[in-house]
C-alpha distance (Angstrom), angle and dihedral (degrees) to the residues before:
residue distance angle dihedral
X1 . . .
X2 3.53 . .
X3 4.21 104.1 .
X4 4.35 107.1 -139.6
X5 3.97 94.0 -135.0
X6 3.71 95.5 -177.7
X7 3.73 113.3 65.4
X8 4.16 97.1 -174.0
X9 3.65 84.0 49.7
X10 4.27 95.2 138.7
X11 4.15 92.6 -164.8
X12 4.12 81.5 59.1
X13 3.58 92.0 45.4
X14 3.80 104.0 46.3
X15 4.21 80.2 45.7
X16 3.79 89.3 55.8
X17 3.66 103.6 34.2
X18 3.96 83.8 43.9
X19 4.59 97.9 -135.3
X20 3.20 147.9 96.6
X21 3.78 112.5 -84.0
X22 3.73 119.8 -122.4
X23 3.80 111.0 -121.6
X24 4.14 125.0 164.9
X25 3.16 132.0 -146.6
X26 3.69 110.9 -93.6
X27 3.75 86.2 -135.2
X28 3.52 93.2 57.1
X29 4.07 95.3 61.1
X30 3.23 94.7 35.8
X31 3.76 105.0 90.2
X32 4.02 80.6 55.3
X33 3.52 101.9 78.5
X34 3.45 98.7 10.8
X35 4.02 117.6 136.0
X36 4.00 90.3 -5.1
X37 3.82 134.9 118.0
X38 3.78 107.3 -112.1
X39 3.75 125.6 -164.1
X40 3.45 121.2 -173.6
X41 3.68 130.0 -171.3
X42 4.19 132.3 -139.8
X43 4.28 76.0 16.0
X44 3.43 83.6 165.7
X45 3.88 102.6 65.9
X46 3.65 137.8 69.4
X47 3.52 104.9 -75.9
X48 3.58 98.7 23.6
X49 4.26 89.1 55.2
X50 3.59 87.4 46.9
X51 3.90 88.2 56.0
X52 3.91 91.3 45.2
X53 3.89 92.6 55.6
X54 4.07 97.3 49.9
X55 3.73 92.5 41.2
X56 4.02 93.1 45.9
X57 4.15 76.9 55.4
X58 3.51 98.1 67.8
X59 3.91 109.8 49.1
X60 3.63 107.2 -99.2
X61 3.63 117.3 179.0
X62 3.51 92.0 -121.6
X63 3.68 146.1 -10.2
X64 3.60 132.1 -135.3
X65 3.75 123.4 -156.9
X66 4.15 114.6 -164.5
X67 3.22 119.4 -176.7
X68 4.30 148.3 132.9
X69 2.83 93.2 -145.4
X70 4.26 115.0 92.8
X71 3.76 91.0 -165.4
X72 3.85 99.9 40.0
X73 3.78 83.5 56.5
X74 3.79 97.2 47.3
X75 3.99 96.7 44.7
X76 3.82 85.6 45.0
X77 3.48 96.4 48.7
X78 3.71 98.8 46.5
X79 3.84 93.4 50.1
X80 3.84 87.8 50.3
X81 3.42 97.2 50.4
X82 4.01 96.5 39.1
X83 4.12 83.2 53.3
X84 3.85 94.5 45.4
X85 3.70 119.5 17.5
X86 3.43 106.1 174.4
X87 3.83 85.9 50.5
X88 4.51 112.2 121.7
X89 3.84 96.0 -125.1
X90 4.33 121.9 -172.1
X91 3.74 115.5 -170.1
X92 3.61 115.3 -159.3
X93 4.10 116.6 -174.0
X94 4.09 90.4 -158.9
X95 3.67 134.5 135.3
X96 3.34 114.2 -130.5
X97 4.31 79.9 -134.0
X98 3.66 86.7 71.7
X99 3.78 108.4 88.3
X100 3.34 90.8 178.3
X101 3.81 105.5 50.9
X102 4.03 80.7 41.7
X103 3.80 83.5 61.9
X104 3.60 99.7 45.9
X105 4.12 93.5 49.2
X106 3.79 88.0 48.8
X107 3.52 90.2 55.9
X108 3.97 96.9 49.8
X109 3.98 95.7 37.2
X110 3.66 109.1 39.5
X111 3.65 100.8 -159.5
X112 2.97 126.4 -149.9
X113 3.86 104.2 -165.6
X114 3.43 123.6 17.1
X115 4.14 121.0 -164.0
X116 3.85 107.6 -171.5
X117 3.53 121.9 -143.4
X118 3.41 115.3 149.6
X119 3.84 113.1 108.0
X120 3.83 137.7 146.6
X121 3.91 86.1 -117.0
X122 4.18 109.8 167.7
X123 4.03 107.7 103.0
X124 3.72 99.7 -151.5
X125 3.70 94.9 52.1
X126 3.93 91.0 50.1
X127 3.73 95.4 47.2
X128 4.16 80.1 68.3
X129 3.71 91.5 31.3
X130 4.22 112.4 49.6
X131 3.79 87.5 141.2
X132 3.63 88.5 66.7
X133 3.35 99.5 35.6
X134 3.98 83.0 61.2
X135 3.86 100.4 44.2
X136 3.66 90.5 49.2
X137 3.95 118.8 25.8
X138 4.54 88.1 36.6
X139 3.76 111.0 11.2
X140 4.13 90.7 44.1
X141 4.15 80.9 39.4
X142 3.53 86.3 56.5
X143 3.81 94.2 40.4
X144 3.93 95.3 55.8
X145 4.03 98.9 36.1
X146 4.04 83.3 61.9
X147 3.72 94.0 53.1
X148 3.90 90.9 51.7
X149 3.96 83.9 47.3
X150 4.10 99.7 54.2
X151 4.04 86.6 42.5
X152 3.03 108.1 51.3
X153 4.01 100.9 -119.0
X154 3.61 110.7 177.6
X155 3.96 103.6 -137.2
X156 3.81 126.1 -0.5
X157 4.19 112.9 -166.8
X158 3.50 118.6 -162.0
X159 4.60 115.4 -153.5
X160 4.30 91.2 -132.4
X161 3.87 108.7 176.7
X162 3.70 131.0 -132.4
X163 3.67 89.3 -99.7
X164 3.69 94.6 70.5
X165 3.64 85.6 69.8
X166 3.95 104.5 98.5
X167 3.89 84.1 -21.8
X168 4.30 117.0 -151.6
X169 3.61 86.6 179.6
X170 3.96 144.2 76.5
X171 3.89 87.2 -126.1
X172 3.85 93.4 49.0
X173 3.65 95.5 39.1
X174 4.42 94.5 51.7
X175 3.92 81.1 50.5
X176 3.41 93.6 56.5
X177 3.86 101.7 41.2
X178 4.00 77.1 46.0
X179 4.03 85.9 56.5
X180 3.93 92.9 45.7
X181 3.68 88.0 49.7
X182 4.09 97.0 59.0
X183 4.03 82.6 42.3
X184 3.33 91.2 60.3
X185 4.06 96.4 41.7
X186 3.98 87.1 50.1
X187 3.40 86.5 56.1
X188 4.01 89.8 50.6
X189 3.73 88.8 50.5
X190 3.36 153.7 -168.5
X191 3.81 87.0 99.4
X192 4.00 115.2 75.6
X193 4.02 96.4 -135.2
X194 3.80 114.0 -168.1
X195 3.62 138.2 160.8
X196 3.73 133.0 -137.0
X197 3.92 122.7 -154.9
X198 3.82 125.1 -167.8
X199 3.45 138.3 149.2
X200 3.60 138.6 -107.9
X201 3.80 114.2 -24.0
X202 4.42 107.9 -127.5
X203 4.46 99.1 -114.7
X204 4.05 92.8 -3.7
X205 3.71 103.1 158.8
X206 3.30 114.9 -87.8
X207 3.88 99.9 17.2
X208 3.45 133.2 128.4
X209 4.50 95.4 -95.2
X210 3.51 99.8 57.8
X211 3.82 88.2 53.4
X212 3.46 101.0 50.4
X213 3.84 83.4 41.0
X214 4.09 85.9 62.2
X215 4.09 99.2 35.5
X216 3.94 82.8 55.2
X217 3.69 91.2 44.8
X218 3.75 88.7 54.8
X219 3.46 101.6 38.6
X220 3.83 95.2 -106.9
X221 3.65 125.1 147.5
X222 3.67 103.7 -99.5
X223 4.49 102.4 -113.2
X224 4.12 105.8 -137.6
X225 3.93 114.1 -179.4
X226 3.82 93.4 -138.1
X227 3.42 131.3 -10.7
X228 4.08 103.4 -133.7
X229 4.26 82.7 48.3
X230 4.62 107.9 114.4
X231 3.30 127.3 -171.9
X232 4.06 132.2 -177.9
X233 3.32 130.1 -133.9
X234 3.71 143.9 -149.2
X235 4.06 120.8 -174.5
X236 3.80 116.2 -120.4
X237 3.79 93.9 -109.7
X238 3.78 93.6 48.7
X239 3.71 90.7 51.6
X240 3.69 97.0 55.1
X241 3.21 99.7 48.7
X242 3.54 87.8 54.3
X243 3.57 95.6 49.8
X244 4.39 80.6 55.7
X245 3.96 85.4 55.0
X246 4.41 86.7 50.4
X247 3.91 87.4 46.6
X248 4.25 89.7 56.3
X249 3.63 86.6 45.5
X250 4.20 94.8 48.4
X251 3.72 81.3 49.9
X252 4.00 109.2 53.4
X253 3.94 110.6 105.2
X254 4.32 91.7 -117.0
X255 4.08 88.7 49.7
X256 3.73 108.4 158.7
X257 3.64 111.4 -112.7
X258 3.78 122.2 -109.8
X259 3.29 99.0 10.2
X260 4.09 132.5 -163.5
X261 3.70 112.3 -171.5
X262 3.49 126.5 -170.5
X263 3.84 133.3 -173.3
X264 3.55 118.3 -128.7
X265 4.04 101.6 -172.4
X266 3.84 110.5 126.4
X267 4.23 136.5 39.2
X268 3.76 118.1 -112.0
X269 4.23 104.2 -90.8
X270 4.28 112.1 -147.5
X271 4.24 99.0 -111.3
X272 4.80 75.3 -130.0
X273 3.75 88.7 57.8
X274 4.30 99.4 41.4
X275 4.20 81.1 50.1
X276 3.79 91.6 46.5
X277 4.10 94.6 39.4
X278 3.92 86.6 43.9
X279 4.06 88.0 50.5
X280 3.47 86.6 54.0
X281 3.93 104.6 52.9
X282 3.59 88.0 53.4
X283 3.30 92.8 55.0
X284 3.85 103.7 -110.7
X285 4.05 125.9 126.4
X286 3.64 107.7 -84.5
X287 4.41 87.1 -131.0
X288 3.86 121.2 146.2
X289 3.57 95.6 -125.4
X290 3.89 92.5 80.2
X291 4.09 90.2 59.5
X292 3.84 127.0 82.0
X293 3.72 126.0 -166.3
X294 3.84 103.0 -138.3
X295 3.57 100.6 179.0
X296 4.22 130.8 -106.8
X297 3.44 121.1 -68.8
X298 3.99 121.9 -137.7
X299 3.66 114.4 -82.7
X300 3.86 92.2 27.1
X301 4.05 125.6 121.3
X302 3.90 129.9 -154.6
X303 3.98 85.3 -134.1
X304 4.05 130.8 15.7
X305 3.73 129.7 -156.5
X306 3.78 140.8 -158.2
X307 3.36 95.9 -127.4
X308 3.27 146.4 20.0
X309 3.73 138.3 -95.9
X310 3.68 98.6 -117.5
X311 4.26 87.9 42.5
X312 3.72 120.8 90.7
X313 3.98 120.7 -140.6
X314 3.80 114.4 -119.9
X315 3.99 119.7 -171.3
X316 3.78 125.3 -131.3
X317 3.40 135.1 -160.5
X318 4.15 88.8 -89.1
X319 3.21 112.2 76.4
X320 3.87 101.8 -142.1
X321 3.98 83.7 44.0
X322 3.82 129.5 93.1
X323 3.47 145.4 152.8
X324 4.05 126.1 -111.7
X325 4.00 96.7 -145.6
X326 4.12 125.7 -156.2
X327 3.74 138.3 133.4
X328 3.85 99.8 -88.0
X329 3.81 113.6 -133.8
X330 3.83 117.5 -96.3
X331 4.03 120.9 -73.6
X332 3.55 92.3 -130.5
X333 4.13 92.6 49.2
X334 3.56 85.1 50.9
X335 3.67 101.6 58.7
X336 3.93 94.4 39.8
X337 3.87 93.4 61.0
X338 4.31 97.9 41.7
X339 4.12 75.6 52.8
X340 4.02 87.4 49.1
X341 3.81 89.1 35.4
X342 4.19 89.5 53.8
X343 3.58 87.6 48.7
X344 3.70 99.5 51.8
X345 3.86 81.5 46.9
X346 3.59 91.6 61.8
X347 3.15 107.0 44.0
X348 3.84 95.9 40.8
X349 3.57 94.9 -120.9
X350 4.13 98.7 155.6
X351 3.77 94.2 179.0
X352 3.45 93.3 61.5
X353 3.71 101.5 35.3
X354 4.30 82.3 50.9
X355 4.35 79.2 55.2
X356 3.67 105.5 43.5
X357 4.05 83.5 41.6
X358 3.71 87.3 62.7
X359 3.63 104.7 43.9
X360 3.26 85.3 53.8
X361 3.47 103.8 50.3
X362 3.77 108.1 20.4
X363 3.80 132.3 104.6
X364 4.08 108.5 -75.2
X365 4.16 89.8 -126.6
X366 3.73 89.2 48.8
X367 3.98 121.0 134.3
X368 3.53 123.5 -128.0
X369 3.81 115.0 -73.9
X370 3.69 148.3 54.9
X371 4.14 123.9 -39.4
X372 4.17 94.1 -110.9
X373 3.60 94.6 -110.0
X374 4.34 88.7 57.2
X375 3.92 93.1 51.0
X376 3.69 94.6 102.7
X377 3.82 93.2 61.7
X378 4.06 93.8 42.7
């Protein structure tokens, strides 16, 4: 068998996912990032290294790595500055949680941009963990959009997921509180705050291709939650540069306000077929006898989508770009339940943080009660 070592390989995933990558000119995003101060936050994981390399490509003034992680930063910072030494590089060991460390970096840095990664992003762990899932993915939201508000930061863009869009889970529901949050700090201006949604990253740590990748490699039977369950993909680099191409768009002068965007590149993939393409890049026999159905795990759906059912589509000028459309929920609304939110934090009070979570991320025509995959904590 020959073993696939490299996970973010992109010839392995345009095999598997069976298309033509999407890849810009480097020209083309260039005038993006250009000359500015970027700060970018969980710099140290998949996506957010993946962001750090293409913007370190295109002569920013100055980059700015966030992250809690003290090894993230160092492994990030030492590819970086291997693959551009001449590049002005700022590590800051902060978590996002910490308003006030936020505060003092803001102050120092000035940032220009800021693309926000960082995110407790692993569904089964949140479905035991909500508290977290509110510190982190809306409290440390919350945190960061009001740094780019007191200073003046010209566009903030926050990496949703596709599972923020009419969300059953803890994960989906803290990325969409996280996406009402940046609605409501557009709406506070002078920041341009915008979202991104896409859908599972190809390899991103934790996912579902780097473990099939390693039951293969060690003759395992490759564990799929159902078999009728499809997901899409995008690669790492194709989502970054897309997430450039949302940034241009956040900054035109006639913006729309509030805005949601989701990428659209990539079909939905059957979870049997990635197991049964994946057995056969590595060289094993594609048979059904190496795949076990383990069963769905709270939170999950068969199918995810982009958007929502009561959310129009609206085109942009990008062709794999649009914009998930709904009356956001009211500024003031907002900010009263991340202060109810902070105070069920504090006082450990998972009931209500489970609550607050879902009024502020649930569907607007939703009845009275708990997403199914937060009953447990109701």
């Amino acid at each position: 068998m020959t073993l696939i070592s490299r996970v973010d390989d992109d010839e392995l995933a345009a095999r598997v996912l069976n298309r033509t990558l999407i890849d810009y000119p480097r020209g083309s995003l260039a005038p993006i990032v250009a000359d500015r101060t970027i700060l970018i936050t969980g710099a140290g994981g998949y996506i957010g290294s993946a962001i750090a390399h293409l913007v370190a490509e295109l002569a920013p003034r100055r980059v700015v790595l966030v992250d809690n992680s003290e090894l993230a930063l160092y492994e990030v910072d030492r590819a970086l500055r291997f693959a551009n030494p001449d590049l002005a590089i700022v590590l800051a060991f902060c978590d996002i949680r910490d308003s006030t460390g936020l505060e003092r970096l803001f102050a120092r840095e000035h940032p220009d941009i800021v693309i926000h990664t960082a995110a407790l992003k692993h569904l089964p762990v949140l479905e035991v963990h909500p508290r977290d899932a509110v510190l982190t993915n809306v409290l440390g939201t919350a945190n960061l959009a009001a740094c780019c508000l007191s200073h003046g930061v010209r566009a903030m863009v926050h990496i949703s997921t596709d599972k923020a869009a009419d969300p059953v889970s803890v994960l989906g529901a803290s990325k969409r509180a996280a996406e009402a949050i940046l609605q409501a700090a557009d709406a506070a201006g002078p920041t341009r705050c915008s979202s991104v949604r896409f859908s599972n990253v190809f390899g991103s740590t934790g996912s579902v291709v780097p473990l099939f990748l390693d039951q293969i490699a060690k003759h395992r039977k490759i564990t799929i939650t159902h078999p009728g369950m499809h997901r899409a993909f995008l690669t790492a680099n194709e989502a970054v540069q897309l997430v450039l191409q949302v940034l241009s768009l956040s900054l035109e002068p006639n913006a729309p306000a509030a805005p949601v965007f989701v990428l659209e590149a990539g079909l939905p993939l059957s979870i049997t077929d990635l197991a049964h393409r994946l057995l056969g890049a590595s060289g094993a026999a594609p048979w059904a006898e190496r795949i076990e159905t383990i069963g769905m795990r709270r939170g999950e759906k068969l199918e995810e989508s982009l958007s929502a059912p009561w959310e129009d589509r609206v085109a942009t000028r990008y062709q794999f770009i649009s914009r998930a459309v709904a009356e956001p929920l009211d500024r003031a609304a907002v900010a009263q339940l991340a202060d109810h939110a902070r105070a069920a934090c504090d006082r450990f009070d998972e009931a209500a943080i489970v609550e607050l979570l879902w009024q502020l991320g649930a569907s607007p025509d939703a009845e009275a009660g708990m997403v199914p995959g937060m009953r447990a904590f109701a």
